[in-house]
N, C-alpha and C positions, 0 to 999 in steps of 0.2 A: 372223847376229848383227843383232839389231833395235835401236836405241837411239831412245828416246822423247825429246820438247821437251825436259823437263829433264835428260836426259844427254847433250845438246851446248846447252845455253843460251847458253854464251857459249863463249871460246876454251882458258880453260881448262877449263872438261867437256870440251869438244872433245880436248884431250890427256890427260885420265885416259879417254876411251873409245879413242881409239886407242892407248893401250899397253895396250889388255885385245885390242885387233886383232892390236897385236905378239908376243904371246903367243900367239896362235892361229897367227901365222903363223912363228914361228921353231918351233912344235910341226911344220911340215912341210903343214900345211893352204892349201888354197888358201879364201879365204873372201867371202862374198859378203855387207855390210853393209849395212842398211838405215837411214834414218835418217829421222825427224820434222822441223819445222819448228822454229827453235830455239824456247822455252817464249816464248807473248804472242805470237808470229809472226801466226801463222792467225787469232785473234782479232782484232788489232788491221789484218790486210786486209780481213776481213767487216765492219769498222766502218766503213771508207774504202768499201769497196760501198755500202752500207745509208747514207751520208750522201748518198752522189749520189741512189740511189733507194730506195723500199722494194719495186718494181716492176722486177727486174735482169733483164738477157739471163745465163739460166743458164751460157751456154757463157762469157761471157767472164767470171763469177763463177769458172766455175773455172779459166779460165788465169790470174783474178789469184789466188787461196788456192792454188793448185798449188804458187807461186812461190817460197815458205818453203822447200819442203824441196830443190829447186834448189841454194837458198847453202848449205844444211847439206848436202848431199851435193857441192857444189866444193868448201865449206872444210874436210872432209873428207880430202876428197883430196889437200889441198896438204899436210894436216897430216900425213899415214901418207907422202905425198913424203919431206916436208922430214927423216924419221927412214930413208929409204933404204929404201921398199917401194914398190913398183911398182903403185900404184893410180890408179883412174880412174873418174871420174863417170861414171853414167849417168839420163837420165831416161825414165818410162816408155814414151815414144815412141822411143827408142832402141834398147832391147830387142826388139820392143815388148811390151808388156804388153797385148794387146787385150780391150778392155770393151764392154761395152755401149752403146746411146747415151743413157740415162737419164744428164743431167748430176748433178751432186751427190752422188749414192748409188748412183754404178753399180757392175755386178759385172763379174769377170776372168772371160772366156769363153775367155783363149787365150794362153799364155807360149811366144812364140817365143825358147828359150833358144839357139840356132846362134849369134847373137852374140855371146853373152858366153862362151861353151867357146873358139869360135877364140880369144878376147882371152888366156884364162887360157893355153890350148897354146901361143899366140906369147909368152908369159913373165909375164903379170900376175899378180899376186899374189891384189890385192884389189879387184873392183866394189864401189864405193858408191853405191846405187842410191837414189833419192827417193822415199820413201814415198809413200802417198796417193793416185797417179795415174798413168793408162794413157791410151790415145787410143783413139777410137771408130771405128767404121767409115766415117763421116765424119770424118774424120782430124782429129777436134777434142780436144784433152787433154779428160779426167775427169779425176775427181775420187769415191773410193770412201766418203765419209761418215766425221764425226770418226772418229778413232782407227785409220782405214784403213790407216794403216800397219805398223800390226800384221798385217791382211790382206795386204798385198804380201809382208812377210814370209816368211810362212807358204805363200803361193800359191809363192815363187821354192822355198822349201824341198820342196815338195812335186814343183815341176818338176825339181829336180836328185837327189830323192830324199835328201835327206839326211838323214844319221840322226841331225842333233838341230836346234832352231832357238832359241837365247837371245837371248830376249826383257828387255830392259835399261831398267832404271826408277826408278823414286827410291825402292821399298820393298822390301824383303828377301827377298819371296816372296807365296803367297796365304796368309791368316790365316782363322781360323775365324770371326772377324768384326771389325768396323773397330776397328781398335788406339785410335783416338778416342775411343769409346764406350764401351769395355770395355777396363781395363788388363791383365785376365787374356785376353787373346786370343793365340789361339799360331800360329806357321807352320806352314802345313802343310808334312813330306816331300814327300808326292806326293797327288796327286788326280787325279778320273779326269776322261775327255772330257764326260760327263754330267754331271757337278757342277757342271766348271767353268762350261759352258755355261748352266746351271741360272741359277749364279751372277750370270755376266756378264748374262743378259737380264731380271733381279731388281734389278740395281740397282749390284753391285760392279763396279768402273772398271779392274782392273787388265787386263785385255782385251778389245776389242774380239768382241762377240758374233759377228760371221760370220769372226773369225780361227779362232774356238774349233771353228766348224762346217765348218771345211776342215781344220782339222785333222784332226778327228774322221775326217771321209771321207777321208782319205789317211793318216792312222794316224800324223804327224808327232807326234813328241815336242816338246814344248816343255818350257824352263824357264824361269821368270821368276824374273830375277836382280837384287839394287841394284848400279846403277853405280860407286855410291860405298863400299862397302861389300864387303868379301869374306862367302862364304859359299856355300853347297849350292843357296839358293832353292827354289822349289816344283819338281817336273817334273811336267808334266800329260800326261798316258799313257790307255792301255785298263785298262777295266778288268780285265782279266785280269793285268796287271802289277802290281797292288797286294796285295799281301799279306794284309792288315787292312783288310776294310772294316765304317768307323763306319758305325754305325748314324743321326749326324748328323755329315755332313763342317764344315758352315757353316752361319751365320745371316747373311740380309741383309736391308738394311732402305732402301725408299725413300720420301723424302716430298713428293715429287710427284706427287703423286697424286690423284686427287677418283673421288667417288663417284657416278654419278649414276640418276636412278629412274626409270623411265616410268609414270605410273599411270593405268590403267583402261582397258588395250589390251585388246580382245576376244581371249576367249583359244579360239582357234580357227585350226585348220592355216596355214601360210604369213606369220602375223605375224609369228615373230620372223626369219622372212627378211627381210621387207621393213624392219624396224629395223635391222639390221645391214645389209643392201644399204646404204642411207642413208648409214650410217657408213662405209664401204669406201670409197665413191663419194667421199666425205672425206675418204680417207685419216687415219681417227682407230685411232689404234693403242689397241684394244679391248684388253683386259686379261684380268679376272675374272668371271663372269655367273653370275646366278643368275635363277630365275624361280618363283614363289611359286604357293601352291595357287589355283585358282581359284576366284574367290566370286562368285555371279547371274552369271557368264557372263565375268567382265571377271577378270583378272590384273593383276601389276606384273612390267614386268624392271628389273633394277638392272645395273650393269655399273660396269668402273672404269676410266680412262684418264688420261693424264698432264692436269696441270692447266693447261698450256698449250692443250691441245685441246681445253677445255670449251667455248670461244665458237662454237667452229666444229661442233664437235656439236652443240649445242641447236641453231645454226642449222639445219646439215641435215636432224635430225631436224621442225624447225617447214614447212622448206621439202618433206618428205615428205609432210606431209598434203592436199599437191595431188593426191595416190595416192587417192578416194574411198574405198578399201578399207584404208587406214589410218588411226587417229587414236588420240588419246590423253588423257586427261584433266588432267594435271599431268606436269610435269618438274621433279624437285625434285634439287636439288646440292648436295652439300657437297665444297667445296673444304678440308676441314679433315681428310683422314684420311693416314694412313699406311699403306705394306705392310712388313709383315715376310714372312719368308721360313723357312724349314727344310730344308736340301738335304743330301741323304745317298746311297750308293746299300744303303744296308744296312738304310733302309725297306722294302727287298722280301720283306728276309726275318723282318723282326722286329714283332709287336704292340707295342700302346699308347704309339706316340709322338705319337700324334692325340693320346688320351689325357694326357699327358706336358705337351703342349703347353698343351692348353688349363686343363690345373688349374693350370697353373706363373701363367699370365696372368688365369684367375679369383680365383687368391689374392691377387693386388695389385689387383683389382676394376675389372682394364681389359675393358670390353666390347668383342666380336667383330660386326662389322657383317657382314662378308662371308667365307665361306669359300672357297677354291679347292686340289682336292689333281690331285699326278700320280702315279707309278710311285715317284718320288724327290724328292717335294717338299711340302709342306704351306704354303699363306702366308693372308694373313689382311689383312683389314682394320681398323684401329682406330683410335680417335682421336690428330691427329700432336703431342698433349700427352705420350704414354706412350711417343712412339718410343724413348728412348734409356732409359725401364725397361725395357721388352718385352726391349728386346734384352739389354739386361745381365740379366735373370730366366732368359732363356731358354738363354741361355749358361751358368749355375748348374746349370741344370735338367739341362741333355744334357753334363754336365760335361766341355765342352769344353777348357777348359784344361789337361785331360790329354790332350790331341791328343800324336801325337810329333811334332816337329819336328827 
């Protein structure tokens, strides 16, 4: 059981989430809880970093953001105490939960669970364990990147093999798209490892994207549950579990986004490696690409990346041209676009939802800047004035609010 910032924000979340423990555990289960830093925690320590420097020692950036989920995994513990169940903090050096040495965004290479079985066989009920963080090989705490608590989750579930992991949050399940935007948006039953994943690395927040990709590889069930709220929530499974597959499970949509152009790159073998070498070298999380017919010898490539990483790409890309064998004639940006998204696994099997798609968004006269398609996905570039038509046209379109839920 995973509970996210706002299902223990204060003391009392803290006791509606453990009498959903007490119920797990008077069902006869022995249960392993994971919990977030309570909501505002982790924020307002990276503000307290970033006032001292903008230039921080990564390692002790994450012994102070680690710290959140610390007191939410003691207070915890005192709380399932103080009701007569026999629980006990842990943090991820404890277990241990070993990661990598990359501070900030490292990954679980290694769940030594022998600690926590002895705990349960000597009579523990219930490990509450602190999201977000393991220690390294240099036995320095990590730190797995926002929402990594989801990841721990998922990684503990997969190491005890257990046959389900509820994931606990402030909304009801996944929807076919943000209930904000579109009041006919429905929960989904169920959805597969593909979508969701689809989903999560497009833009929607309800799970962390590398919880979604360990799942996947160890075939962990999840479901995502409201805290607050009774109810079925989504289960996100294989797809071979799903009975009905849409032909579009979901639409997402993000507007951070920008768009940017290379123009009048020679269009000739090994340039577009050496453009995106640049960008790598950056670490600019590369998007969508396209590259245009060639005219007298010279091309354009266009690509899309969050708009936080604009300054740092143009720069790379200006600082490339020390390469004599690269140049380029203009870098043009527009920081004004959106992605929409279309995620389904029942694109594989069904025509004209390209189709489908783009007449739905030519009919309210929003023009298509960039395409990009997968196996299970179609998303699209457009101006981020249409974001919340697109999305509500396109939900019409693939008459999604007849989803079942």
């Amino acid at each position: 059981m995973k509970f996210g910032g706002t299902s223990v924000a204060d003391l009392s979340k803290m006791r509606n989430a453990a009498s959903r423990i007490q119920s797990e555990v008077e069902d006869g289960n022995n249960v392993i809880v994971t919990v977030s830093a309570m909501a505002g925690t982790t924020n307002k320590l990276i503000d307290k970093v970033k006032e001292i420097s903008s230039l921080y020692d990564a390692r002790e950036y994450d012994a102070i953001v680690s710290s959140g989920e610390n007191v939410s995994a003691g207070l915890m513990a005192l709380q399932l105490q103080s009701m007569g169940i026999n629980a006990r903090s842990w943090q991820g050096w404890q277990i241990p939960m070993k990661t990598t040495d990359h501070h900030s965004n490292s990954r679980i290479e290694e769940i030594d669970i022998e600690n926590l079985i002895k705990k349960f066989n000597s009579g523990m009920q219930v490990a509450v364990v602190a999201g977000f963080q393991g220690i390294s090989s240099n036995s320095r705490i990590t730190t797995l990147g926002r929402g990594g608590s989801d990841t721990t989750a998922v990684a503990l579930a997969a190491a005890f093999k257990a046959d389900l992991c509820d994931i606990y949050t402030d909304v009801d399940g996944v929807f076919t798209t943000d209930p904000r935007i579109t009041e006919n948006a429905k929960k989904l039953a169920q959805i597969s490892y593909e979508e969701m994943l689809e989903l999560a690395s497009l833009g929607a927040k309800v799970l962390q994207t590398r919880s979604v990709e360990l799942a996947m590889r160890y075939k962990v069930k999840l479901r995502v549950l409201n805290s607050f709220v009774e109810g079925s929530g989504t289960l996100v499974c294989d797809e071979e579990d799903i009975m009905e597959k849409r032909i579009v499970s979901g639409i997402t949509c993000s507007k951070d986004e920008a768009k940017l152009t290379l123009m009048g790159i020679k269009d000739k073998p090994g340039m577009a490696g050496m453009v995106f070498d640049c960008l790598s070298k950056a670490n600019i999380n590369v998007d969508m690409i396209i590259q245009n017919i060639s005219d007298d010898g010279l091309t354009d490539v266009t690509f899309s990346c969050p708009t936080s990483q604009v300054d740092v790409a143009s720069q790379a890309l200006e600082q490339g041209k020390s390469n004599e064998n690269f140049n380029y004639s203009k870098l043009v940006v527009d920081k004004y676009v959106a992605k929409i998204s279309i995620v389904g696994i029942g694109m594989r099997s069904h025509s004209g939802v390209a189709q489908t798609m783009f007449k739905a968004l030519g009919q309210e006269n929003i023009n298509i800047k960039v395409i990009s398609t997968s196996e299970i996905k179609i998303s699209v570039l457009i101006d981020r004035k249409y974001l919340e038509l697109a999305v509500q046209i396109l939900h019409d379109a693939f008459e999604l609010e007849k989803a079942q839920n």
